[in-house]
MIDOPA-748587 format. One line per field, with one value per atom (N, C-alpha, C): residue in three letters; atom name; x, y, z. Coordinates in steps of 0.02 Angstrom, whole numbers. Example, Ala and Ser with C-alpha at 12.3 -4.5 7.8 and 13.67 -1.06 7.14 Angstrom:
<vomars>
rest = ala	ala	ala	ser	ser	ser
atom = N	CA	C	N	CA	C
c1 = 660	615	660	642	684	645
c2 = -284	-225	-165	-112	-53	2
c3 = 390	390	390	354	357	394
</vomars>
This chain:
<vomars>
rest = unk	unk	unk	unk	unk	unk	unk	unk	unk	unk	unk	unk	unk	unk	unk	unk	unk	unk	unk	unk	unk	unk	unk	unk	unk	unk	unk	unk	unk	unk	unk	unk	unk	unk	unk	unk	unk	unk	unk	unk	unk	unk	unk	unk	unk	unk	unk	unk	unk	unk	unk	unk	unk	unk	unk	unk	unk	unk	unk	unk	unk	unk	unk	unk	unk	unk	unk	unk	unk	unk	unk	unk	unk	unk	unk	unk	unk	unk	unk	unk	unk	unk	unk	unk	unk	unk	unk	unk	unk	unk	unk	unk	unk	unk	unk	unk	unk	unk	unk	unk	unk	unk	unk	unk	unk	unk	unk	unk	unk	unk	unk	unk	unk	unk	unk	unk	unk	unk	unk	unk	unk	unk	unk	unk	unk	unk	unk	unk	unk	unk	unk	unk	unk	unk	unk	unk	unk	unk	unk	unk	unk	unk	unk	unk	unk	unk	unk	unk	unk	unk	unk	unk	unk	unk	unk	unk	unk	unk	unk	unk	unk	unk	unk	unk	unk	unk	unk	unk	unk	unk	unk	unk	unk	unk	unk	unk	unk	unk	unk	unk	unk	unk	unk	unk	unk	unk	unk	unk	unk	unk	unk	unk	unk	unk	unk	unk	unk	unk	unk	unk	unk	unk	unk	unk	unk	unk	unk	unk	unk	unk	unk	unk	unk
atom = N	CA	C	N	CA	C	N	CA	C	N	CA	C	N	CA	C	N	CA	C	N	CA	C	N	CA	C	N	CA	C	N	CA	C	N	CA	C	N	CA	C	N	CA	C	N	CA	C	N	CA	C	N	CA	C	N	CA	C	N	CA	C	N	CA	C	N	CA	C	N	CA	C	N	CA	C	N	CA	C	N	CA	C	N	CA	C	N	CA	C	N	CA	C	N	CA	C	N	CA	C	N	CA	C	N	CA	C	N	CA	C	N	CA	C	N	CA	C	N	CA	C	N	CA	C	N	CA	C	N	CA	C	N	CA	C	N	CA	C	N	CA	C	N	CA	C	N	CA	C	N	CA	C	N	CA	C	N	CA	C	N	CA	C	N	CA	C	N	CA	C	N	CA	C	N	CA	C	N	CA	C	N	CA	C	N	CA	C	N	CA	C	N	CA	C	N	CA	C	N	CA	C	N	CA	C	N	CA	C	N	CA	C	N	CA	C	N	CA	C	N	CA	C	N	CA	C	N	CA	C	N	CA	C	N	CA	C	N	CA	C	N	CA	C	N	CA	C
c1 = 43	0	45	31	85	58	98	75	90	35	41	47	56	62	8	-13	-50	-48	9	-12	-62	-98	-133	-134	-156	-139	-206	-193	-272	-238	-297	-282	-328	-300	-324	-375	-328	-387	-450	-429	-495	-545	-506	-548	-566	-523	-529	-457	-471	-415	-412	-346	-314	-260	-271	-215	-184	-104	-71	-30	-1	27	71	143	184	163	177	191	100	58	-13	-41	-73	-101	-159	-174	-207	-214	-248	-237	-312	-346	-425	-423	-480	-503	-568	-574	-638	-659	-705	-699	-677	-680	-662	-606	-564	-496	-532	-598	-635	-661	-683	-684	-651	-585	-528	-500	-500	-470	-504	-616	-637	-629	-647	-631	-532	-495	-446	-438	-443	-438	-489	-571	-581	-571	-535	-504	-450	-395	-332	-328	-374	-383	-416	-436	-469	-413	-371	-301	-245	-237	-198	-201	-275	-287	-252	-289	-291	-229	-180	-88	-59	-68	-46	-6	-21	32	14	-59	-64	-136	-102	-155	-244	-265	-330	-363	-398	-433	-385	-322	-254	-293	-319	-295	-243	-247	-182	-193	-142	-142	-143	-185	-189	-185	-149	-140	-136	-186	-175	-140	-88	-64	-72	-79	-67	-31	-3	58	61	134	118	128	90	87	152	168	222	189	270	269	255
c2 = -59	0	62	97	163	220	258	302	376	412	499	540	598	633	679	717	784	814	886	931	973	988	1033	1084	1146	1210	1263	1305	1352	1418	1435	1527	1553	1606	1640	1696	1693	1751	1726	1670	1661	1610	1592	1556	1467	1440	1378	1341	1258	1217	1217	1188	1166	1122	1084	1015	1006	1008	977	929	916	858	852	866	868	810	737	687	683	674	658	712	738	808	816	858	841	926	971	1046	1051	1044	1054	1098	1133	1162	1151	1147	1136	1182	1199	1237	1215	1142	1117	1060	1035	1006	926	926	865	840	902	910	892	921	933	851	820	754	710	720	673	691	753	778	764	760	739	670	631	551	522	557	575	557	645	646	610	596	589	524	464	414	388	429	455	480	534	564	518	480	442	381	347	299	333	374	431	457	448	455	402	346	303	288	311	320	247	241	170	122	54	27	32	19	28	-42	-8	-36	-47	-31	-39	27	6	56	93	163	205	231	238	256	335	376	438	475	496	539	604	649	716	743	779	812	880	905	984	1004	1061	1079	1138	1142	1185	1252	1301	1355	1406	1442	1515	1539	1560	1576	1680
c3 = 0	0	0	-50	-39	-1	27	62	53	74	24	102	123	177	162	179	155	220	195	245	255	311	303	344	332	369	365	418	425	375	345	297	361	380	435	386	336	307	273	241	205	240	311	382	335	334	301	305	316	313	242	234	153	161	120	118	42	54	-6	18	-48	-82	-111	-133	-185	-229	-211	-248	-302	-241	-245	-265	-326	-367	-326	-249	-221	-201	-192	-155	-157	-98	-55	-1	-3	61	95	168	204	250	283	346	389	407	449	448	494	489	482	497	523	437	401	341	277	297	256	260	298	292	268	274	224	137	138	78	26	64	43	11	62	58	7	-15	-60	-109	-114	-178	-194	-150	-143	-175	-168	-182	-271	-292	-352	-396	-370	-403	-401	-350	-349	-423	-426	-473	-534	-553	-620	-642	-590	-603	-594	-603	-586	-539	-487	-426	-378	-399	-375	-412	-425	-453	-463	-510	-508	-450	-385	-353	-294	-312	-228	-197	-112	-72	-79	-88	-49	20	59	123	143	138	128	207	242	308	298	348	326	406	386	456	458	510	544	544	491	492	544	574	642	608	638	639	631	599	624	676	692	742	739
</vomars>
């Protein structure tokens, strides 16, 4: 099972989570962090097939993290 990271981080201005991806063509936003991780995995899983990054019908292992804040 391969596995993708997705960071995700708050826009203070536009008041919404967002999650990327380098490897996985993946860049979403939610209001919520609770959001942003169903909406990712999602997609993430869908983009993944469609690039061949992983077989048609392989699970990929999709984790979204919190990227920490500036300071």
């Amino acid at each position: 099972m391969k596995r993708f990271d997705v960071r995700a981080a708050w826009d203070d201005e536009a008041k919404v989570w967002y999650g990327l991806n380098d490897e996985l063509p993946v860049a979403t936003e939610a209001a919520t962090f609770p959001e942003l991780e169903i909406r990712v995995k999602e997609i993430g899983q869908e983009m993944a097939e469609i690039n061949g990054l992983v077989a048609p019908g392989e699970q990929a292992d999709i984790r979204v993290y919190r990227q920490a804040r500036a300071a």
